[in-house]
C-alpha positions in Angstrom: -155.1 -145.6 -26.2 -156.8 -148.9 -24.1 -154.7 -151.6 -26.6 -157.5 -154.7 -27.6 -156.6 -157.8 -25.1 -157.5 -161.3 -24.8 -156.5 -163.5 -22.6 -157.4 -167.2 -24.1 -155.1 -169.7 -23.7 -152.6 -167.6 -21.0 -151.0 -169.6 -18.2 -148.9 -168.0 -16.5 -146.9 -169.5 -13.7 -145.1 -168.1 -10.6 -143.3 -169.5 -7.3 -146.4 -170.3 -6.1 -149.3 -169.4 -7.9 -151.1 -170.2 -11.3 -152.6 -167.1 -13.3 -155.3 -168.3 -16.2 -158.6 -167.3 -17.4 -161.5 -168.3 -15.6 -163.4 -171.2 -15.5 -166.9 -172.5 -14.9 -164.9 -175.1 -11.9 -164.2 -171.9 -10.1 -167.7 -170.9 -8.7 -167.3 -171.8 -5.4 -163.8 -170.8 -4.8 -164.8 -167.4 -6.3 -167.8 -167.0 -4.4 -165.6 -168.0 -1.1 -163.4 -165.1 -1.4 -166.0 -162.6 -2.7 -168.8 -163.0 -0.2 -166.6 -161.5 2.2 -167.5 -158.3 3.5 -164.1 -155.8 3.2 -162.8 -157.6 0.3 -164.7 -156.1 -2.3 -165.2 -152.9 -1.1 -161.7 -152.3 -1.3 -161.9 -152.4 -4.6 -164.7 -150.8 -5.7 -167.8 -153.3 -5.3 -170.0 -154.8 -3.0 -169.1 -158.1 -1.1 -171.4 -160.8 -2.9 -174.5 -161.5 -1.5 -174.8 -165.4 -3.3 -173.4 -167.7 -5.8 -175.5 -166.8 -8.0 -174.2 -163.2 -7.8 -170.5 -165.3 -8.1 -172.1 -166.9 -11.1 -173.0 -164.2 -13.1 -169.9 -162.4 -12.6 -167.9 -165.3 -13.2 -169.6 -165.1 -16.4 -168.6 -161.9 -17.8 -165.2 -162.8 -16.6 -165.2 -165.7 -19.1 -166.7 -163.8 -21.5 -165.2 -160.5 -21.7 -161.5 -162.5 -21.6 -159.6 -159.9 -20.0 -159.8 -161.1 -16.0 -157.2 -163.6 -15.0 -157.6 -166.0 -11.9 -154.9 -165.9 -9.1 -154.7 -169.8 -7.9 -152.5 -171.3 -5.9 -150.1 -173.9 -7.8 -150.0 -176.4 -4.1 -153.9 -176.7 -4.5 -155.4 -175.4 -7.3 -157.7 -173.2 -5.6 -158.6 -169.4 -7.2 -157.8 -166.7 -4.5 -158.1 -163.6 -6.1 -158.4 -162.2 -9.8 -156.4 -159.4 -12.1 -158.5 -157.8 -15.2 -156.3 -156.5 -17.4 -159.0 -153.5 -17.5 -159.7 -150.2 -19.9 -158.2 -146.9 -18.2 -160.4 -144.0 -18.1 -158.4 -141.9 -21.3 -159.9 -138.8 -20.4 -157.8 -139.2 -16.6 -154.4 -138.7 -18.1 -152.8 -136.5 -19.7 -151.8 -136.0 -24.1 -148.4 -138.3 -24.1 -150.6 -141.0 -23.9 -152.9 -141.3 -26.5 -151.0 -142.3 -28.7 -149.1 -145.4 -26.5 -150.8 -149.2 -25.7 -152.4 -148.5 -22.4 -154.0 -150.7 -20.1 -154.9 -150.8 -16.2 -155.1 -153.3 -13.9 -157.0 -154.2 -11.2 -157.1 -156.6 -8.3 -158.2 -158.5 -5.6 -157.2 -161.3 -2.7 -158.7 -163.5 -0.7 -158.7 -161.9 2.7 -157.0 -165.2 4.3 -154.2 -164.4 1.8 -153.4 -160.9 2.2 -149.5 -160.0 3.8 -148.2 -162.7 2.3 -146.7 -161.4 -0.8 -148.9 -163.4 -3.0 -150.3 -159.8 -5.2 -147.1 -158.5 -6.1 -145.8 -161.3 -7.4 -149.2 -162.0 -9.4 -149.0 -158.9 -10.6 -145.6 -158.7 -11.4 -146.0 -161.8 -13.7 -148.9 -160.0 -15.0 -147.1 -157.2 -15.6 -143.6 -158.8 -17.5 -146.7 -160.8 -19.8 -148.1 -156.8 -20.5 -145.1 -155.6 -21.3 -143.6 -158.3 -23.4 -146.3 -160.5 -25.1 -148.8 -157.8 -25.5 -146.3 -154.9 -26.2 -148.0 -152.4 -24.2 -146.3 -149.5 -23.3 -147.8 -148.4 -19.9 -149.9 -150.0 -17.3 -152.0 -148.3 -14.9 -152.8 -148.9 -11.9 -155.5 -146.9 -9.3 -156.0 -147.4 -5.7 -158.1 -146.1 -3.2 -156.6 -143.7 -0.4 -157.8 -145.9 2.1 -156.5 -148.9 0.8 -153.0 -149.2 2.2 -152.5 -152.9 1.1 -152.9 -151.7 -2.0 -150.6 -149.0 -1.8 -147.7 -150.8 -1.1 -148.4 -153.3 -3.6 -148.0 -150.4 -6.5 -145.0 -148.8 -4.0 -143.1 -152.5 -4.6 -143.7 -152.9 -8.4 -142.2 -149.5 -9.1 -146.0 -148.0 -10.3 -145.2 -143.9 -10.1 -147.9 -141.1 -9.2 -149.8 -139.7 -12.0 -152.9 -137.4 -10.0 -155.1 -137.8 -7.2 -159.1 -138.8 -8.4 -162.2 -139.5 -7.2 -163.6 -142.5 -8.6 -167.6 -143.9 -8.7 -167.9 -147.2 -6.9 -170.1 -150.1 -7.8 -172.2 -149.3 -4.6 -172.7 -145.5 -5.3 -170.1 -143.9 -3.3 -167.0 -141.8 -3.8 -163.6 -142.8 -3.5 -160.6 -140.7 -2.7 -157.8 -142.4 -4.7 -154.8 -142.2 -6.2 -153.6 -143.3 -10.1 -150.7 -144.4 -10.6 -148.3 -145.8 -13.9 -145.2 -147.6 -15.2 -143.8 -147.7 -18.4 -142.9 -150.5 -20.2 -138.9 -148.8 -20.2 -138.9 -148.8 -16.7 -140.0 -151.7 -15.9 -137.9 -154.6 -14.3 -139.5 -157.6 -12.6 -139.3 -157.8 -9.0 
């Protein structure tokens, strides 16, 4: 079952980067990453077109208070997000209606990618999850395509559930893959 979340007051630290919830100070470096074409439609939407496109999606991820910002702890600046996102229950199979279930999603600012910043976002994501809000799996999809992405779920130990095909925000289907880990076999990389 997708376990209720919010993430108000979070602040999570790694090595070198800050995770927190949005905030209305991030436009710009938001809209910097997003309006590049690539970077979006690797996961799902459409590079944006404005800031005021940023805006309003910057908006729901205040409001909805389940989408973290990835900053950088040397400058501040937001490179990338993780929502902390509702899995499709319907996808998977009995064992799991009855556990805390969420999925994650994610992206990076394309002058960031290779350089180990996602999987140790996410693996701080992951070890808050499992131990402050008790879930018991995480999920994690990917499309086939998206090799970076891959190997992110490869290094954090996520394991093959089924291959899907999954809607995209600009109206196309996407081979891809769903993957999980369990809170019992997790261990933070």
């Amino acid at each position: 079952m997708n376990a209720t979340i919010d993430i108000t007051g979070v602040y999570l630290e790694t090595e070198s980067l800050i995770l927190r919830p949005f905030q209305e100070t991030d436009l710009q470096d938001l809209n910097e990453y997003a309006r590049v074409p690539g970077v979006g439609e690797l996961a799902g939407w459409v590079h944006h077109k404005s800031v005021e496109e940023s805006k309003e999606i910057l908006d729901m991820f205040i409001n909805e208070k389940k989408t973290l910002a990835v900053a950088e702890k040397k400058s501040g600046k937001v490179i990338g997000s993780v929502g902390i996102e509702c899995y499709n229950e319907n996808c998977v199979g009995e064992e799991y209606k009855s556990l805390k279930c969420r999925e994650i999603g994610y992206v990076l600012s394309k002058d960031y990618w290779g350089k180990g910043f996602m999987p140790q976002a996410l693996s701080k994501v992951l070890s808050f999850c499992f131990e402050d809000l008790q879930l018991d799996a995480v999920f994690c999809g990917y499309f086939k395509r998206n090799q970076q992405s891959k190997r992110v779920n490869q290094k954090l130990g996520f394991k093959y559930v089924c291959d899907q095909m999954m809607a995209t925000m600009y109206n196309t289907q996407e081979d891809s893959v769903l993957t999980v880990i369990h809170k019992k076999d997790w261990t933070e990389t």
